[in-house]
C-alpha positions as CSV (number, residue, x, y, z in Angstrom):
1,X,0.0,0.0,0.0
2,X,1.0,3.2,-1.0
3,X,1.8,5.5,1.8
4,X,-0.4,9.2,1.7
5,X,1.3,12.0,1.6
6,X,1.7,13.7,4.8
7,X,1.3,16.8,2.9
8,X,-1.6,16.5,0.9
9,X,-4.4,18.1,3.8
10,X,-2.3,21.3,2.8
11,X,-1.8,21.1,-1.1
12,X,-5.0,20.1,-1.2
13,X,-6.3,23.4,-0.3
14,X,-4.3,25.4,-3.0
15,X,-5.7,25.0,-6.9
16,X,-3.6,23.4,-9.1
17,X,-3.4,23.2,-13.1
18,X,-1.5,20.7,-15.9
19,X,0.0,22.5,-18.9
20,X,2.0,21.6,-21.9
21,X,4.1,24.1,-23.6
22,X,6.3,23.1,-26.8
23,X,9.9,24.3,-26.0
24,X,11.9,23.7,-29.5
25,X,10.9,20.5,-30.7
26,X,9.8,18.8,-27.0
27,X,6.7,18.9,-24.8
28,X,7.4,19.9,-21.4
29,X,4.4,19.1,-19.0
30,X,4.4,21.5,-16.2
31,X,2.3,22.3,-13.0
32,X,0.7,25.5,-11.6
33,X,-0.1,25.8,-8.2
34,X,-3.1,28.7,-7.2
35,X,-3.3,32.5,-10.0
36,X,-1.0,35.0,-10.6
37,X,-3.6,36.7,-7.9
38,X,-2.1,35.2,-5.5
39,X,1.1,37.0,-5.4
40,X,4.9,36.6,-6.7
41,X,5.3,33.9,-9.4
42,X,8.2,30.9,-8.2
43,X,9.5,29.1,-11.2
44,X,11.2,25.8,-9.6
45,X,13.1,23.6,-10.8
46,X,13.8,20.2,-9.5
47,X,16.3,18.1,-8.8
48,X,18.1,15.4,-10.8
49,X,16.1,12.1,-11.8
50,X,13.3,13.9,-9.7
51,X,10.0,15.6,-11.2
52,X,7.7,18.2,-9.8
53,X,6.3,16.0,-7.1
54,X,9.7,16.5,-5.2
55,X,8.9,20.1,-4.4
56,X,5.6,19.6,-3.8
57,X,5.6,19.6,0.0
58,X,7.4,23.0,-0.1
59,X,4.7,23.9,-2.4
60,X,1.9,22.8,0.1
61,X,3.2,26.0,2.9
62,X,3.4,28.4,0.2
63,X,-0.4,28.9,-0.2
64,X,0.2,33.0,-0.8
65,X,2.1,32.6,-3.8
66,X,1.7,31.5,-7.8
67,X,4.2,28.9,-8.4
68,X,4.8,26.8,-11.8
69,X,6.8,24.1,-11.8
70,X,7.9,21.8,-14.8
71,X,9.4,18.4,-15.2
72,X,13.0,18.5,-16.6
73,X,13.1,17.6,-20.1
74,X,13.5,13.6,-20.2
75,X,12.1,13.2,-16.6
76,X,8.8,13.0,-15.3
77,X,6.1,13.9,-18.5
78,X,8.4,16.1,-19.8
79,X,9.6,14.6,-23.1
80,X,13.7,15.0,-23.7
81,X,15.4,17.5,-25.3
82,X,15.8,16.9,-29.0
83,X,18.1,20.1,-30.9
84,X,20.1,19.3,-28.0
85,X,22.1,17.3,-25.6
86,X,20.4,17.4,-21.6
87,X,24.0,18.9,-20.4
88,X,23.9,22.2,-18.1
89,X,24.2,24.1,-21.6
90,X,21.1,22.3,-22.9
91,X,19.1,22.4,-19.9
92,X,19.9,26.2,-19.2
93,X,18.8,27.2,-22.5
94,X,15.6,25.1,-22.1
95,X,15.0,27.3,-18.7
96,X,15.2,30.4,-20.3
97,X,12.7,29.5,-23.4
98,X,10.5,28.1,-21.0
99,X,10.0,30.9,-18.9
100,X,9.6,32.9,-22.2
101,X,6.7,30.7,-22.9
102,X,5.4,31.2,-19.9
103,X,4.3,35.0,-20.9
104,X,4.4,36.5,-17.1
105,X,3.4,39.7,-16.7
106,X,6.3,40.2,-14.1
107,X,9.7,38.6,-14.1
108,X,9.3,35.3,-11.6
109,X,11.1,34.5,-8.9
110,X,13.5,31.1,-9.7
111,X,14.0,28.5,-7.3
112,X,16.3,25.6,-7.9
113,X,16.6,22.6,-5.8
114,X,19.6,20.4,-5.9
115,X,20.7,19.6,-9.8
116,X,17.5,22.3,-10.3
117,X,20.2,25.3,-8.5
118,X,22.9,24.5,-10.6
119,X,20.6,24.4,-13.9
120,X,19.0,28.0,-12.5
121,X,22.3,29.4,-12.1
122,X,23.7,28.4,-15.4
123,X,20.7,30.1,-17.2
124,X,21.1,33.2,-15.1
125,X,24.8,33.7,-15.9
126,X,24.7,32.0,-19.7
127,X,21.5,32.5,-21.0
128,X,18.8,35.8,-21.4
129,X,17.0,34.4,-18.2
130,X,16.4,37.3,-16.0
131,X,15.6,37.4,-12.1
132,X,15.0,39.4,-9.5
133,X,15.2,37.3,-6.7
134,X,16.6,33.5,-6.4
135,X,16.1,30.5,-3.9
136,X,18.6,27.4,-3.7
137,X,17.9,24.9,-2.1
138,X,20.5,22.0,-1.0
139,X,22.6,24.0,-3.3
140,X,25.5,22.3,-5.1
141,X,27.9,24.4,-4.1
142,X,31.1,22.6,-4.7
143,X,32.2,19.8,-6.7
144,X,30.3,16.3,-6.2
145,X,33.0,14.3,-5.7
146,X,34.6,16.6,-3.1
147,X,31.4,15.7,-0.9
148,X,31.2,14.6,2.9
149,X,30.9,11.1,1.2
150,X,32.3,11.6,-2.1
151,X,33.3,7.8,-2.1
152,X,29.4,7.3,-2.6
153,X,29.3,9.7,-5.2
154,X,32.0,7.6,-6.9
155,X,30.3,4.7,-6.5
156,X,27.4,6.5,-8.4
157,X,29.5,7.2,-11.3
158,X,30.8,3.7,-11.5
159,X,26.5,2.6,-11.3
160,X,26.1,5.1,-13.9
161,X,29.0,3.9,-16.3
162,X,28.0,0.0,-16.0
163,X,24.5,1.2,-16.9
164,X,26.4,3.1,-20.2
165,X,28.1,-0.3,-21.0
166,X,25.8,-3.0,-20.7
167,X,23.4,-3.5,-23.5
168,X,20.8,-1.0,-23.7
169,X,17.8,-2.9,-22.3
170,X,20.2,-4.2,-19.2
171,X,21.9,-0.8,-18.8
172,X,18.3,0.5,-18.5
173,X,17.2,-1.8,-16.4
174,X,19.8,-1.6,-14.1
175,X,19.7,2.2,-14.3
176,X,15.5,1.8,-12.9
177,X,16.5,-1.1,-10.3
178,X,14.3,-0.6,-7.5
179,X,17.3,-1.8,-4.9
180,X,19.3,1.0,-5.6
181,X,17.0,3.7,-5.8
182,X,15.9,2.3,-2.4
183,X,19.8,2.2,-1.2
184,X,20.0,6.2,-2.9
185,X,16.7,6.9,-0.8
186,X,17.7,5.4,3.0
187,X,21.2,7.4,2.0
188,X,20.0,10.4,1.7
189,X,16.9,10.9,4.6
190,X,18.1,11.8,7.7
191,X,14.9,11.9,9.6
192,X,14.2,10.3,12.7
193,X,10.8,9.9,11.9
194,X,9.6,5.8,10.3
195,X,6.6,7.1,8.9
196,X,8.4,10.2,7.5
197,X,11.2,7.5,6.3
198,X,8.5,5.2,4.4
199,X,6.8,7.9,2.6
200,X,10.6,9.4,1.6
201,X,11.2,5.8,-0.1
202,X,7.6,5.5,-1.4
203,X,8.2,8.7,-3.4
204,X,11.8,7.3,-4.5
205,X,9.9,4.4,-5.7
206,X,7.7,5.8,-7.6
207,X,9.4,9.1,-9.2
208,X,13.0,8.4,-9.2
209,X,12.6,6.1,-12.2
210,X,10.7,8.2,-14.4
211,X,13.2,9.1,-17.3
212,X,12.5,8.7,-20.7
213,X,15.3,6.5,-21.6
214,X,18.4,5.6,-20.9
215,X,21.1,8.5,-22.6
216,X,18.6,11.5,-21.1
217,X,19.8,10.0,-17.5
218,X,23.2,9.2,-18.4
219,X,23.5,13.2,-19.9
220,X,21.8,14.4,-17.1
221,X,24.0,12.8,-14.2
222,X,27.0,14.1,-16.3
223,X,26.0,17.4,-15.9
224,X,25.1,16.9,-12.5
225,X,28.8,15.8,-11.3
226,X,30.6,18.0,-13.7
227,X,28.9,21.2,-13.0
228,X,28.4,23.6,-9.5
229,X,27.2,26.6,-8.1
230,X,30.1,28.3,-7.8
231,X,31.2,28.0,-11.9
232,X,28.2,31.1,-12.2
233,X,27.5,32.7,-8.8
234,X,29.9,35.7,-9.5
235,X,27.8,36.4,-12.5
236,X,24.4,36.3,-10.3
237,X,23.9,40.2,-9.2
238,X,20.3,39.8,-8.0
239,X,19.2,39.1,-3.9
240,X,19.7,35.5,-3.0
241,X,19.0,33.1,-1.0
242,X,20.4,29.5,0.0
243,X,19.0,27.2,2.3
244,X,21.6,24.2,3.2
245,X,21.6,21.5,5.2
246,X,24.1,20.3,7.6
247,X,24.1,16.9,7.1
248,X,23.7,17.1,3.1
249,X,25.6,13.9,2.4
250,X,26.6,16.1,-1.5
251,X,27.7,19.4,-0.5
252,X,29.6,20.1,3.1
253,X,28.5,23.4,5.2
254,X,32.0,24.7,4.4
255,X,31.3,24.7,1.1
256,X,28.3,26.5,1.6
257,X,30.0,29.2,3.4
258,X,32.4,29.3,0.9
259,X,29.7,29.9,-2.2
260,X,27.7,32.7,-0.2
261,X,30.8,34.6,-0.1
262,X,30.6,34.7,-4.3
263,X,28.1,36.0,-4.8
264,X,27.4,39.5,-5.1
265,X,24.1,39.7,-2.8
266,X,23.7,36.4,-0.7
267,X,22.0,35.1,2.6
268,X,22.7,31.5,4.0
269,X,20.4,29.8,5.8
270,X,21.7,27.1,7.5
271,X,19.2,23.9,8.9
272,X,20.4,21.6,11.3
273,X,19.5,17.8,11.8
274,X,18.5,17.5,8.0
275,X,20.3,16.6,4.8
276,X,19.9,16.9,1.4
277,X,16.2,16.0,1.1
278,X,14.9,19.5,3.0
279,X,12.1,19.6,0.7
280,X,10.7,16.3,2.0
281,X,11.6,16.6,5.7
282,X,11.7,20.3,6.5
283,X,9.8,21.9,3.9
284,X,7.6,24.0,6.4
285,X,10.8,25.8,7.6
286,X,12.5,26.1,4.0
287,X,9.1,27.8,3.0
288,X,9.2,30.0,6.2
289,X,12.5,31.1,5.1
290,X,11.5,31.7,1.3
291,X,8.4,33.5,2.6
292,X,10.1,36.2,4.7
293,X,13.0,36.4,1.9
294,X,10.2,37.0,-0.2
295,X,7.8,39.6,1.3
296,X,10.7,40.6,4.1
297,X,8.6,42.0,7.7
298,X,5.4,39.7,6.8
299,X,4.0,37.0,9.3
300,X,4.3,34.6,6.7
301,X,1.5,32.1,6.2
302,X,4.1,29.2,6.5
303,X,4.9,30.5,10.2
304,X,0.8,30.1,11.0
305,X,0.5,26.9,9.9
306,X,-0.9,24.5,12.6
307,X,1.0,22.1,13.9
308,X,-1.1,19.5,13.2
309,X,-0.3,20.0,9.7
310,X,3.1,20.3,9.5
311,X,3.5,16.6,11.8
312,X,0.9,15.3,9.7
313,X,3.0,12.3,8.7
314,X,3.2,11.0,11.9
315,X,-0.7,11.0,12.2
316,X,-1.5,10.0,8.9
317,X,0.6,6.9,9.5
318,X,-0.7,5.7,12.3
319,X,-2.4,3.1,11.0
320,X,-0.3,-0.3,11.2
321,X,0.7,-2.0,13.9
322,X,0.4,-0.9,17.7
323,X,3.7,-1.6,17.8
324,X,4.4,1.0,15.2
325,X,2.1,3.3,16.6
326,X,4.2,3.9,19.4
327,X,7.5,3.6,17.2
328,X,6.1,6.6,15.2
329,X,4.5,8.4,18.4
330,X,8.3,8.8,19.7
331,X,9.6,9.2,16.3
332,X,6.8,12.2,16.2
333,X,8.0,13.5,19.3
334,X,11.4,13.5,18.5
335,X,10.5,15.1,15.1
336,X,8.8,18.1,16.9
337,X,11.8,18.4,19.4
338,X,13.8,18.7,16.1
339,X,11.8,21.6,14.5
340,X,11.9,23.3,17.3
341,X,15.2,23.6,17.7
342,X,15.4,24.4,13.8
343,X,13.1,27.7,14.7
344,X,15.3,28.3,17.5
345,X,18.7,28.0,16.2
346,X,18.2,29.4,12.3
347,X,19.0,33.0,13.2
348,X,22.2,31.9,14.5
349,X,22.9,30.3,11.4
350,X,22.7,33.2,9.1
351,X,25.3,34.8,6.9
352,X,25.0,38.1,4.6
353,X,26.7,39.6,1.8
């Protein structure tokens, strides 16, 4: 059985809308979430081998705004690129044309999460795209391979390369096994929480697979190892704002430090007890933070959200065993304890250009 969202009470309540816009010679399928009414348009971008139910829970606190959000080309609904190859120069020129075709009456606000900040931040300093403001989130701020655990990232390359190798039907096979996506997913979530944990993996299960064939993922992860932040952030003169982890198994909080100092107009925000999946397990706080970046002295609508809501995991899970009942009842707890101390400590934990 597949496990609910924990977040779907709230994203429930905000309207949303499927589009398909021709970019080039591709379809990309992308999602709008409440009017241009509602305030500053978001144009996110997600993360690799992901699609737009990754930012979804961030989405789901950020009920004042009008947020698109599109599948990479070659992931997700979105078809791959065909005039060119799904490398950072391919994918930031896609950006740009997309947002074109998007016909805003305002420039939009551009959030990028993971492999999504290093595409936004290749289109800003390579490409026409323009911005005013920009949100990264679990930024890539330094080489891959120079991670906390860059021995895993090498290991990824080596998965990647057999999948190159072996005939194409094995190679994609291999490339979709369900083993290691679930190995990728228990890597990277950091939570405390076993409900949290199950829904995480459920999610892997279902959306880390969805590429369109096997030399759009192989392109794509290229891009993703060969490519950072801090190539393009001198070239970025608008306000910014990055929201890092301190347990993001990819990119170490001294490299974060580092890439604030780049660019021209920066804040870090630093969360603790979380890694590189702050979308799934801290996306109330992340949208806090993009809310009062966003419309600065506000009370922003994340900050009154109940509480209820934003444990909702841990009550929406509560239906196995009595023996996970009070596993996840602790977990919950411990998960609360946790936030808290995010609220208390993230001031602390901010540095300016």
């Amino acid at each position: 059985m597949t496990p609910t969202s924990p977040y779907s009470t709230l994203l429930g309540r905000i309207p949303v809308t499927k589009h398909s816009v021709l970019i080039g010679a591709s379809l990309t399928t992308y999602w709008e979430y409440g009017t241009p009414s509602n305030g500053p348009t978001i144009v996110m971008v997600h993360g690799f081998r992901g699609d737009h139910h990754g930012l979804e829970p961030v989405v789901a606190h950020l009920p004042g705004f009008h947020m698109i959000s599109p599948d990479l080309p070659g992931f997700g609904e979105s078809e791959p690129l065909r005039l060119s190859r799904h490398d950072i120069d391919g994918y930031a020129g896609w950006l740009q044309r997309f947002v074109d075709a998007l016909h805003l009456d305002e420039v939009p606000v551009l959030l990028g999460h993971s492999f999504g900040s290093i595409v936004v931040s290749a289109a800003l300093a390579r490409t026409d795209l323009s911005t005013n403001q920009l949100v990264l989130v679990n930024p890539i701020a330094a080489p891959a391979l120079s991670g906390p655990r860059g021995i895993l990232t090498r290991l990824a390359v080596f998965y990647y390369q057999m999948g190159a190798i072996l005939p194409e039907r094995l190679g994609f096979a291999l490339l979709k096994n369900r083993i290691i996506v679930r190995v990728m997913s228990i890597t990277m979530a950091k939570t405390k929480s076993r409900s949290l944990r199950r829904w995480i993996h459920s999610e892997h299960d279902r959306y880390f697979s969805a590429f369109s064939d096997r030399d759009v993922v192989l392109e794509a992860f290229k891009a993703s190892v060969s490519h950072d932040v801090s190539e393009f952030a001198r070239s970025i003169d608008v306000q910014t704002l990055l929201i890092a982890a301190d347990r993001d198994d990819i990119t170490p909080v001294s490299a974060q430090h580092t890439l604030v100092d780049l660019f021209p107009d920066a804040t870090l925000k630093v969360l603790p007890d979380v890694g590189h999946l702050i979308h799934y397990e801290l996306p109330a706080r992340a949208a806090s933070l993009i809310e009062k970046f966003l419309v600065p002295g506000e009370n922003g609508a994340a900050d009154a959200v109940d509480a209820a809501d934003v444990h909702d995991a841990d009550r929406i899970f509560e239906s196995g065993t009595s023996a996970d009942r009070g596993a996840d009842a602790a977990d919950a707890d411990a998960d609360a304890d946790a936030d808290a101390g995010v609220m208390r400590s993230s001031d602390s934990d901010e540095v300016s250009r």
